[in-house]
C-alpha positions as CSV (number, residue, x, y, z in Angstrom):
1,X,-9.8,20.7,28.5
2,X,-11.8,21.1,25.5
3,X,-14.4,23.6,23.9
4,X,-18.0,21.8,23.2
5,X,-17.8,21.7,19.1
6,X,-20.9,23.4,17.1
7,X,-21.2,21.2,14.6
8,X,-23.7,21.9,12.0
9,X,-25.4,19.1,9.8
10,X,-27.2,19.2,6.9
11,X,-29.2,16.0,5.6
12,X,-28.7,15.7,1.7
13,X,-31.2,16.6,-0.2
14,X,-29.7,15.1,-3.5
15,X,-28.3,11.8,-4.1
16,X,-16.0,16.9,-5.6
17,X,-9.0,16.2,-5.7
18,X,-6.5,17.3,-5.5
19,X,-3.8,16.3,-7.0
20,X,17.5,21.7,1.2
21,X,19.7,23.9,1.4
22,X,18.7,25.2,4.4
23,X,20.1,28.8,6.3
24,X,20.0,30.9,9.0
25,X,17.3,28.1,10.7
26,X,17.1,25.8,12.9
27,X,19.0,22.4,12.9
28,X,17.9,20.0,10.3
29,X,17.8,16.7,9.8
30,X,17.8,15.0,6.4
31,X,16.4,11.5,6.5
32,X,16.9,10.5,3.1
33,X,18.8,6.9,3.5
34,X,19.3,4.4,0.5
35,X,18.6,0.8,2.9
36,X,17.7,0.1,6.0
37,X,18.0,-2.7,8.0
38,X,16.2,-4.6,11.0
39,X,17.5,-7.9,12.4
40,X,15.2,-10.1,14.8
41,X,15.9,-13.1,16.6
42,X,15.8,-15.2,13.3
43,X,15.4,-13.1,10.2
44,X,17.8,-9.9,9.2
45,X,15.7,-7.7,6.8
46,X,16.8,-4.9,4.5
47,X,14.7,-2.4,2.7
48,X,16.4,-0.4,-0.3
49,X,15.2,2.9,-1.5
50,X,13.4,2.9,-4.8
51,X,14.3,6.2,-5.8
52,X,15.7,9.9,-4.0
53,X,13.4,11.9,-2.6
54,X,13.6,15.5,-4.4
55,X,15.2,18.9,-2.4
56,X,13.5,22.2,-3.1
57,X,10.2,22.9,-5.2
58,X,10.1,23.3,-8.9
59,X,9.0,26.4,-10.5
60,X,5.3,25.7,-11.1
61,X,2.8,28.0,-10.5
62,X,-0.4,27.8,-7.9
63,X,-0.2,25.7,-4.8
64,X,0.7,21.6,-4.9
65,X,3.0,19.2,-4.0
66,X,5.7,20.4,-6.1
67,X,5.9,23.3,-3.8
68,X,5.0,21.8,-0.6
69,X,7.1,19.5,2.1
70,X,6.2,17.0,4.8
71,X,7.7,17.4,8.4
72,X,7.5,15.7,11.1
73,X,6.9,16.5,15.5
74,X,6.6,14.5,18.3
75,X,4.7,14.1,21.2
76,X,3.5,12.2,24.5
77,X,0.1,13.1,25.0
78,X,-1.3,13.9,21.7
79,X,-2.0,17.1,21.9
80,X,1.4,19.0,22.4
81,X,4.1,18.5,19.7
82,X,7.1,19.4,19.5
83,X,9.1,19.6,16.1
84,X,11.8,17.7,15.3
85,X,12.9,19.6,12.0
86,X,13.1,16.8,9.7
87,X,12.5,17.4,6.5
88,X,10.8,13.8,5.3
89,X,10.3,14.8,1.5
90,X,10.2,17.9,-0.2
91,X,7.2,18.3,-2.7
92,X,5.4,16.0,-1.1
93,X,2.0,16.5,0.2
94,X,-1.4,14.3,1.7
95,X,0.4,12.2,4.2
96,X,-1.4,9.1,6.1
97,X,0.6,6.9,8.5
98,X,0.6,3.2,10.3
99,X,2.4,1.4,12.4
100,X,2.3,-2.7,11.7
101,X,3.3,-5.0,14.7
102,X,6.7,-5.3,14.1
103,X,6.3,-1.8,14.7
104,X,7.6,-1.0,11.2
105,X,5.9,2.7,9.8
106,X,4.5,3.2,6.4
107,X,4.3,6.9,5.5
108,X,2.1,7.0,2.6
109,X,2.0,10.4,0.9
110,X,1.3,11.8,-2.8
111,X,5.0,13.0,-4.2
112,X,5.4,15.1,-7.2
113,X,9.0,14.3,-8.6
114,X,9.3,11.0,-7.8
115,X,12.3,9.4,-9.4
116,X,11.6,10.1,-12.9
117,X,7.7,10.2,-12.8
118,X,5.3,12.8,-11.9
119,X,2.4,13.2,-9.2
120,X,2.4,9.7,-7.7
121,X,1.2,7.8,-3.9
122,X,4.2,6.3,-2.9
123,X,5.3,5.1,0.7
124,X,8.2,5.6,3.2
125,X,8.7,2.9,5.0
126,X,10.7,3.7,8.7
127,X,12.0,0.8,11.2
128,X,13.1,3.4,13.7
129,X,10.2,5.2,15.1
130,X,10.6,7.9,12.2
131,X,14.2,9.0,12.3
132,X,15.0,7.8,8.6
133,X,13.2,6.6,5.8
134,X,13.9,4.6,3.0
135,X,11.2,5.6,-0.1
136,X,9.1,2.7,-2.1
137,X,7.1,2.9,-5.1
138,X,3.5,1.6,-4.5
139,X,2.5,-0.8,-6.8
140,X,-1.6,-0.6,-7.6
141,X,-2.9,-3.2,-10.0
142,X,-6.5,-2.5,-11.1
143,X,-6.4,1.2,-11.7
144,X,-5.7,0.6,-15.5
145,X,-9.1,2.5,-16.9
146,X,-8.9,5.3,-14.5
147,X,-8.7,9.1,-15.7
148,X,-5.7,9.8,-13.6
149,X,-3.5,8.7,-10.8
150,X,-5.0,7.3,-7.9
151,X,-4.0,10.1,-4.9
152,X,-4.8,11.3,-1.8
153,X,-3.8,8.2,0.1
154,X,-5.7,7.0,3.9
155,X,-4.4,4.0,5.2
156,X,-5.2,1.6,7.9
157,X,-3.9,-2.0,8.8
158,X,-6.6,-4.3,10.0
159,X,-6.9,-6.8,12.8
160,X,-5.2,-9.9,10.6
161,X,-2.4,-7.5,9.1
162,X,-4.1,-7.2,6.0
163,X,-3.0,-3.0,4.8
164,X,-5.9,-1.5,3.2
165,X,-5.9,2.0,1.4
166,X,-8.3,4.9,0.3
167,X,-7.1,6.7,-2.7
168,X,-9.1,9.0,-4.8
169,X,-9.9,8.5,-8.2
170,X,-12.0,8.6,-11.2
171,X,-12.9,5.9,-14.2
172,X,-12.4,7.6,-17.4
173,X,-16.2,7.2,-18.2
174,X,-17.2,9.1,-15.5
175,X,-17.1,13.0,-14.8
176,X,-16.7,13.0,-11.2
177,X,-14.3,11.1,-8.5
178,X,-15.1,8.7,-5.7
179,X,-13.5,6.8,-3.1
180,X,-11.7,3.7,-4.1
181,X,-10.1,0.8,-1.9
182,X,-7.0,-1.2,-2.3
183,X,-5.9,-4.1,-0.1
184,X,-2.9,-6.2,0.4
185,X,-0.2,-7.9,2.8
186,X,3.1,-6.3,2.6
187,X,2.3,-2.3,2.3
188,X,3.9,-2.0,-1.2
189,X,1.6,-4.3,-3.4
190,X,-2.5,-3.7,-3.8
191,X,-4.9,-4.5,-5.9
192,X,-8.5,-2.6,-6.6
193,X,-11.1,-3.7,-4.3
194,X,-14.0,-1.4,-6.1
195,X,-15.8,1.9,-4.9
196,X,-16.0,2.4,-0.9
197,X,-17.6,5.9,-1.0
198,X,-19.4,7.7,-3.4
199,X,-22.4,10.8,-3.6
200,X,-23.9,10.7,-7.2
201,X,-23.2,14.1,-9.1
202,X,-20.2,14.9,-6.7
203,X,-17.0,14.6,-6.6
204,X,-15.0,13.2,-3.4
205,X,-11.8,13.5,-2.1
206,X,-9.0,13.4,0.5
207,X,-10.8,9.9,2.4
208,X,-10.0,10.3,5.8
209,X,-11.2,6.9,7.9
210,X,-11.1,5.3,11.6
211,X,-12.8,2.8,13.1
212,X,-15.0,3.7,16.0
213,X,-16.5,1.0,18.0
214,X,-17.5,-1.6,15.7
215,X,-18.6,1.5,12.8
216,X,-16.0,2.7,10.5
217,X,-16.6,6.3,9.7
218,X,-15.3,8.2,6.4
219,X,-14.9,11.6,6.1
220,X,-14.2,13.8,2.8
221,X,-13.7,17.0,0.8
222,X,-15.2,17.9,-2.4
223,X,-18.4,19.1,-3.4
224,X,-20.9,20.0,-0.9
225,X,-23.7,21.6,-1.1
226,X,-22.7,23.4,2.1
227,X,-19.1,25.6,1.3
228,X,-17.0,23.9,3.6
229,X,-18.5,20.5,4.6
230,X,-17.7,17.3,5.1
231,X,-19.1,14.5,3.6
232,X,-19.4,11.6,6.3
233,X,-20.6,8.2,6.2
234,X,-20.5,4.8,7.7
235,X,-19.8,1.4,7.2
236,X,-19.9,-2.0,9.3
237,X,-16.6,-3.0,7.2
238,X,-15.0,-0.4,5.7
239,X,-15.5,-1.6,2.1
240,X,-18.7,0.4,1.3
241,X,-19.8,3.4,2.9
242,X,-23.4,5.3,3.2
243,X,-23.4,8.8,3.1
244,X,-25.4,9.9,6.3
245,X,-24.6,14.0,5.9
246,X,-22.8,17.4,5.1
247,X,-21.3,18.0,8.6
248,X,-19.4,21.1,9.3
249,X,-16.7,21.5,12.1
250,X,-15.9,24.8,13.4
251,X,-13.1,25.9,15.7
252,X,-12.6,30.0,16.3
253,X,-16.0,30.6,13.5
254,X,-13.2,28.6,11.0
255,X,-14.4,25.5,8.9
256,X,-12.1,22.4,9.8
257,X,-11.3,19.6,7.3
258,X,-11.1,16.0,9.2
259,X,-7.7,14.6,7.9
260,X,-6.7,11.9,10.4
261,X,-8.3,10.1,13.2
262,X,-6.9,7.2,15.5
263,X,-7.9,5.7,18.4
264,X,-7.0,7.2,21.9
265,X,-7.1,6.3,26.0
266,X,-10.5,6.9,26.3
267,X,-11.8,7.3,23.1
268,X,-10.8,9.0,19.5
269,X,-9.5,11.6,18.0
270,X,-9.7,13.5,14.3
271,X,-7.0,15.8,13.6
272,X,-7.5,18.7,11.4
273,X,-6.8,21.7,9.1
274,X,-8.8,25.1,7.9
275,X,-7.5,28.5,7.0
276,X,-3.6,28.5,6.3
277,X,-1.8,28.8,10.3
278,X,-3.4,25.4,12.5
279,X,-3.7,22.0,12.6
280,X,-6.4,21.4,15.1
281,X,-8.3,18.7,16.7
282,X,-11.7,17.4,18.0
283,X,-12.5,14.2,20.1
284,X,-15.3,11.9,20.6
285,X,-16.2,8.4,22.0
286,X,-18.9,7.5,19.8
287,X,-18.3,8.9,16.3
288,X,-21.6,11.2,17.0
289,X,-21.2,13.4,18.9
290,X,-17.7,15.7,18.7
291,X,-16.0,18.0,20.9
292,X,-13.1,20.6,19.7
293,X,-9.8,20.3,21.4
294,X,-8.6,23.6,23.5
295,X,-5.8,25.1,21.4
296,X,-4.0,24.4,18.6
297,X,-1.9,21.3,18.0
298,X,0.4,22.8,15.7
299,X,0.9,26.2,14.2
300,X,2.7,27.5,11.2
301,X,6.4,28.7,11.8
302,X,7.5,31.3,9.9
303,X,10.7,32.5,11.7
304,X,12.8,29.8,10.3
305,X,13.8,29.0,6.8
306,X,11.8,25.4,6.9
307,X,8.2,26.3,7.2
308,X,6.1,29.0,4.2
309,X,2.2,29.6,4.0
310,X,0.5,27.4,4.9
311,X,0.5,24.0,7.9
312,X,-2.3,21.5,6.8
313,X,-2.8,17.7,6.2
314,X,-2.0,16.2,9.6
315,X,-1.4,12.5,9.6
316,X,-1.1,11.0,13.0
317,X,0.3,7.6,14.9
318,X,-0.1,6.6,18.2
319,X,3.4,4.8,18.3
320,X,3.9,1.2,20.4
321,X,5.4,3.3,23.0
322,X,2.6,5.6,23.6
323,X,4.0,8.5,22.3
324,X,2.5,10.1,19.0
325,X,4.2,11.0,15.9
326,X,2.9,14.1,13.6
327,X,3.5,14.1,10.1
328,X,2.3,17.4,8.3
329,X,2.6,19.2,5.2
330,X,3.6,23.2,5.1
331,X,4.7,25.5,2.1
332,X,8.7,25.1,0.8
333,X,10.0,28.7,1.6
């Protein structure tokens, strides 16, 4: 069942990123491995970790990912999860996930200590559905003149295997961010395609994509001239987007924030976040018109010693079994 979504547009009138000792809780699972391995019937391959994932949040101020941690749930339907208490990463934060045709998963996600650097898009690359991890350093050529870091990672794999990433970032000429693309064939290695979104004046971030018929749609954060928009545009190819308008999703009289979409029986669906306590979602079959899911998908748990302040960022794959894995991002108690 689901409620018919208000959604409020405004056309622009003008031609903004981001960045265990665990007690008394439930059972937890650590994931962090240093290899893993996958044999087929004519090739053994083994991935080693680049670096271990840190435990705990450091003592900066203000919310980030130094304080925040990605966890994962499960499901069969989309819709209902259920947790599996496994703590990916801690300070980690702005997950996006795919699942190649070996049926390998790539967990790209914005880490704060990572190794002996700080505030970088890395990937976690699973060959078991999710139940361990080994962590890779992305390397992105082409972001040499940029002002900072290229975050806030949305990934996709395209019909002929070629892995293609969103990433916020900003040239060090210019006083506002946009939406860059990266492409490349093995999920580690990418190289600067150019600018695939952009509003002049206004700073973008958080790229959330899917591909809806034969129109990719982007969604974002930033500057709006609307308090709690998103800016949306299209594309026939994904590589450069129009911006069509401000478009607000509501759920309960609360502004959402389209973080993840993926294609479902039937149709497609856009996971979200607003406020602090819910990941929600809304589902359409043509990209225009958009209807809010009943309920909540997931809601932040505060009983247990894994989960503080705030649930947001849901990152979503619909697994080559069926079922649906749930990455997310809460607040390090």
């Amino acid at each position: 069942m689901r409620w018919t979504l208000i959604a409020v547009l405004f056309l622009p009138l003008f031609i903004y990123s981001c960045g265990q000792s665990i007690n008394n809780g439930p059972t937890t699972t650590s994931t962090t491995v240093t290899s893993s391995t996958t044999t087929t019937s004519s090739t053994t391959t083994t991935l080693t970790s680049d670096f271990t994932p840190p435990t705990g949040k450091t003592t900066d101020e203000g919310s980030g990912p130094w304080n925040l941690r990605l966890m994962s749930a499960t499901g069969t339907d989309g819709l209902t999860f259920t947790r599996t208490n496994t703590i990916i990463t801690d300070q980690g934060d702005v997950p996006s996930i795919v699942q190649d045709n070996r049926g390998w998963l790539y967990l790209y996600y914005v880490g704060w200590t990572v190794g002996d650097e700080i505030n970088k898009t890395v990937v976690a690359i699973s060959l078991d559905n999710g139940l361990t991890w080994v962590y890779k350093y992305l390397h992105l050529t082409g972001f040499d003149n940029m002002a900072a870091e290229p975050v806030d990672p949305d990934a996709q794999i395209l019909p002929d295997g070629t892995f293609r990433i969103y990433l916020t970032a900003q040239l060090s000429s210019e006083s506002t961010t946009s939406i860059y693309y990266a492409e490349g064939t093995d999920g580690i290695h990418f190289a600067n395609k150019g600018v695939a979104f952009f509003r002049s004046g206004k700073s973008l971030i958080d790229p959330a994509t899917l591909l809806i018929g034969s129109t990719w749609h982007i969604f974002t954060r930033g500057d709006t001239d609307v308090a709690g928009a998103n800016s949306h545009g299209t594309s026939s190819d994904g590589t450069s987007f129009t911006f069509d308008e401000e478009e607000v999703f509501l759920i309960n009289g609360l502004k959402r924030t389209m973080a993840s979409g993926i294609a479902v029986p039937g149709g497609y669906r856009f996971y979200a976040h607003g406020g602090e306590a819910a990941i929600t979602s809304f589902y359409t079959t043509d990209g225009i018109s958009w209807e809010a899911d009943l309920g909540d998908r997931l809601t932040l748990e505060t009983s247990t010693s894994l989960e503080a302040t705030i649930i947001k960022e849901p990152a979503v794959v619909r697994l080559s079994d069926g079922s649906y894995l749930l990455v997310y991002t809460v607040g390090i108690p």
